[in-house]
N, C-alpha and C positions, 0 to 999 in steps of 0.2 A: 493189556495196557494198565488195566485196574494195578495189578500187583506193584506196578512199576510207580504208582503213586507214590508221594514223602509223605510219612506221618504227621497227624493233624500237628502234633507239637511242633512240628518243624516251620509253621508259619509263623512261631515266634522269632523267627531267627532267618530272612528272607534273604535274596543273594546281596540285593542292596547293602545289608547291614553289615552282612559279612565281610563283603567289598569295602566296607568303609574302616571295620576294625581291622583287617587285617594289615592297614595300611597306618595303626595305632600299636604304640606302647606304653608298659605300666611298669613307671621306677617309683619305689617306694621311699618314703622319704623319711622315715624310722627304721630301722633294725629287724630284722625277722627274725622270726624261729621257723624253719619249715622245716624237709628230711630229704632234701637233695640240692643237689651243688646247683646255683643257680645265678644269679644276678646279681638279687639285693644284697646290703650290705648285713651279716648277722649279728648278733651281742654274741656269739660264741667267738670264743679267741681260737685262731688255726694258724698252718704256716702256706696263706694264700699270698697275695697280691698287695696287700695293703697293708701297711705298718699299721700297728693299735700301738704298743709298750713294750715296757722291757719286763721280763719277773725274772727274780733270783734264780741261778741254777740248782736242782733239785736231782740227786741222783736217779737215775734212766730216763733223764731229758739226751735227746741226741745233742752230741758233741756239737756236731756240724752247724747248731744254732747258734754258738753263740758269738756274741756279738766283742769279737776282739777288740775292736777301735776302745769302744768304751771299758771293756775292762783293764785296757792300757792306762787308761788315766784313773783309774779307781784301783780300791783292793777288793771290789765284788766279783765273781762269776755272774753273769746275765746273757738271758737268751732275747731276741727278739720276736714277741708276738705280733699275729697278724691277724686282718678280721676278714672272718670267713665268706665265703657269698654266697647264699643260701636261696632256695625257691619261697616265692609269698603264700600263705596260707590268706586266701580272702572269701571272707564269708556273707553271702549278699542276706541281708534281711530286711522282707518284702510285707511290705501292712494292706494284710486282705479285707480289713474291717467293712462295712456296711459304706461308710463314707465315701471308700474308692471306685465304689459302685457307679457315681457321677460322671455322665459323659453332656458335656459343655456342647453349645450348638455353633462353636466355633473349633472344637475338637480335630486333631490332626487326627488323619487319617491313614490306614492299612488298604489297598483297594478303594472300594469306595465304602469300607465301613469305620465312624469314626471311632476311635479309641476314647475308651473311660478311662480314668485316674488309675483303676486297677489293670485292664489293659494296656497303658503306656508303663506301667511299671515291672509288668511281665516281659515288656519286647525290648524294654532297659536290661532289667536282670538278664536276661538270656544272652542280649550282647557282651556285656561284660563277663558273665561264665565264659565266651566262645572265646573271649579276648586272652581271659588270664590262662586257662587249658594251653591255647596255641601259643601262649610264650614259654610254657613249661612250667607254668605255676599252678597253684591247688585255689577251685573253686570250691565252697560250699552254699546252702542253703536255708535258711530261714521263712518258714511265712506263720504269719500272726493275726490274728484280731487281740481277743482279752484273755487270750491264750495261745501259746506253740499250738500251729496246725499241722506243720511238718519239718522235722530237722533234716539234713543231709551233709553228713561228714566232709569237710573241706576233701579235693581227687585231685590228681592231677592224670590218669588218666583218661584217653580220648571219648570212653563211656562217658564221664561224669559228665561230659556236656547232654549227653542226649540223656543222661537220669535227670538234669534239672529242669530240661524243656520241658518232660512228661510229669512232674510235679505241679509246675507251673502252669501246664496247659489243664490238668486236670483239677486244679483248687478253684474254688470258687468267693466269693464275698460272703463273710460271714457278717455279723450282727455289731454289737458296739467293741470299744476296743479300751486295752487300756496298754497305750504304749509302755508309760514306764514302768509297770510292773515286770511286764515282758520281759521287756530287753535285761533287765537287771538278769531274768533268770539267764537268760541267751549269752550274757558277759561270761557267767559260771561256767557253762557250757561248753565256751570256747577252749582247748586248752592252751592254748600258745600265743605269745603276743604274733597279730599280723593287721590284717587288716579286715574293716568292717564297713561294710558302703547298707546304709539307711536309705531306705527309699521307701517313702510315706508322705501323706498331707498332713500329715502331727497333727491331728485334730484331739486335742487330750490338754491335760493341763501341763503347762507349757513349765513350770517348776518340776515336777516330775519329770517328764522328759530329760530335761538338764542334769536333775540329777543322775538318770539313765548313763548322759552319756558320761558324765565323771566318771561312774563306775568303768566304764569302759577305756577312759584313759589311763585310767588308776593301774589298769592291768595291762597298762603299755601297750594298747593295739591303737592302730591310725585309723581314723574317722573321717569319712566320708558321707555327708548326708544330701541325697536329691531330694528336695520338698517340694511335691508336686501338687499344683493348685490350677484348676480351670479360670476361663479367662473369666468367665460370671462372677468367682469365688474370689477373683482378685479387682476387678471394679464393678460389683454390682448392679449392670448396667437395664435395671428394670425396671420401668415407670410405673405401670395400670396396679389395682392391685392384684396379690397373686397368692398363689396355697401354695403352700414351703412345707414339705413333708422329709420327718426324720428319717434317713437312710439306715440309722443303724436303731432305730425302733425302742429310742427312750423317751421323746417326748409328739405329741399327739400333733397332726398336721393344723401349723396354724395359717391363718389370713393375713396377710400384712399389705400397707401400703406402703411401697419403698422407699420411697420419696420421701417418708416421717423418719426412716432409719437409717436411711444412707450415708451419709457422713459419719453419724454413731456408730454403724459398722464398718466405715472403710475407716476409722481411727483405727477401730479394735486390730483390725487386721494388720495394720501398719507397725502396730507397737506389739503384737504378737513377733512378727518376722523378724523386727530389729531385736526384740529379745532373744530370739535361737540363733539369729545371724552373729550377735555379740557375744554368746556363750561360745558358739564355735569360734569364734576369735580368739578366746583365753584359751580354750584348749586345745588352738592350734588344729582345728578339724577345718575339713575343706565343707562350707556350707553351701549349696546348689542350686536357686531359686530355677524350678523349672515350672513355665505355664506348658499346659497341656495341649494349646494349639500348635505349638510348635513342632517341626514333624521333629523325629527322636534324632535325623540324622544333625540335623542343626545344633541337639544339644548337646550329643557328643562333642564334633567340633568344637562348639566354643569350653566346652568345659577343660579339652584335653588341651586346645590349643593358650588358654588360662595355666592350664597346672603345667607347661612349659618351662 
């Protein structure tokens, strides 16, 4: 019976979750580049389904293209272009830093063990690989602290899902981070516009970051970010005083009374979120507030049933 076991990695990925995406799709809402006939719409011009324009006729364009009606009323030859439909190239990148290490005592739970910010972002990423694989699109890989800890070329074979669970399951929390340098490299990386789903508590300077994702728009991919924060992290709900120790091991554990900071910290927080919330707004990225007591399957739903 032993052998007949599923792989530790496979707990990322339980029948619940699958049961819930498989009952989920993902239409893109930019242009893709990918490398088989698929769904999304492409920026490559073909002779598919969908009118794009007309371009002049060019010797060893097929005959059959062209578009009589209009060259009756002009003196052009013109053919009719069409925009191709292409598979999505999506590549998840996941922030393993020190910070995601936090598991909130209100924490949604797996069994009865509850999930930390890095754990609910493992059993995210993993859903969404099993999502885009089974529609015939290409998953990839990212995880980060203050540096790439491991890439994984966007697949769209049935492999690639179980290579990113065994990534996932085998990384662990590393030490401080710095988002925006990262990702800037990760944009380089990429080579094709598609899509790019952030999943992090952004704990980094929040200018940075922005700029991060500019880079990223600049090179035509769609943005998607889930900002994961525990339910403490978002109202600090702590009276007595208490020892507040740096998770990613920059500054030395202090003593605080909460009750002297609390408001000064739930602004900070406030005016942090509305700042990333507003930047994905101009750049048109879909931005995710997800609290971590929530179980994962609730956040699916509302997000998919939003992006509608």
């Amino acid at each position: 019976m032993d052998s007949l076991k599923l792989p530790d990695c496979m707990r990322l990925l339980p029948a619940e979750t699958m049961g819930v995406m498989k009952r989920l799709e993902w239409y893109a809402r930019r242009r893709m580049q990918g490398t088989l006939t698929g769904r999304h719409s492409s920026p490559d011009k073909g002779f598919s389904v969908e009118f794009a324009e007309h371009r002049q006729y060019v010797p060893g364009d097929d005959p059959k293209d062209l578009d009589w009606r209009v060259m009756a009323k002009s003196d052009h030859n013109v053919i009719r272009q069409y925009i191709e439909e292409t598979n999505l190239r999506a590549t998840l990148a996941v922030d393993v830093s020190g910070s995601m290490k936090y598991v909130g005592d209100h924490a949604a739970t797996v069994g009865d063990q509850p999930l930390s910010k890095l754990d609910y972002a493992k059993h995210l990423a993993a859903a969404l690989a099993y999502l885009f694989v089974k529609q015939g699109d290409a998953a990839g890989l990212v995880t980060f602290d203050k540096e790439v800890r491991s890439f994984i070329r966007a697949g769209s074979r049935p492999s690639q899902v179980r290579r990113i669970l065994e990534d996932l399951h085998a990384i662990e929390a590393g030490a401080d981070t710095d988002v925006g340098s990262v990702l800037h490299g990760v944009a380089e990386r990429i080579p094709k516009r598609g899509l790019v789903i952030l999943i992090s508590d952004l704990f980094d300077d929040p200018a940075k970051i922005i700029e991060a994702l500019h880079h990223f728009d600049f090179r035509q991919h769609e943005l998607v970010i889930f900002h994961l924060m525990a339910e403490e992290e978002l109202t600090f709900p702590f009276k007595n005083f208490q020892r507040f120790r740096d998770l990613e091991g920059i500054e030395a554990m202090l003593r605080i009374d909460p009750q002297a900071v609390r408001a000064a910290y739930l602004e900070k927080i406030r005016e942090f979120v509305k700042r990333i919330d507003s930047a994905c707004g101009k750049l048109r990225a879909d931005y995710v507030p997800v609290n971590t007591k929530n179980p994962l399957r609730d956040t699916l739903l509302r997000y998919f049933g939003g992006r509608k």
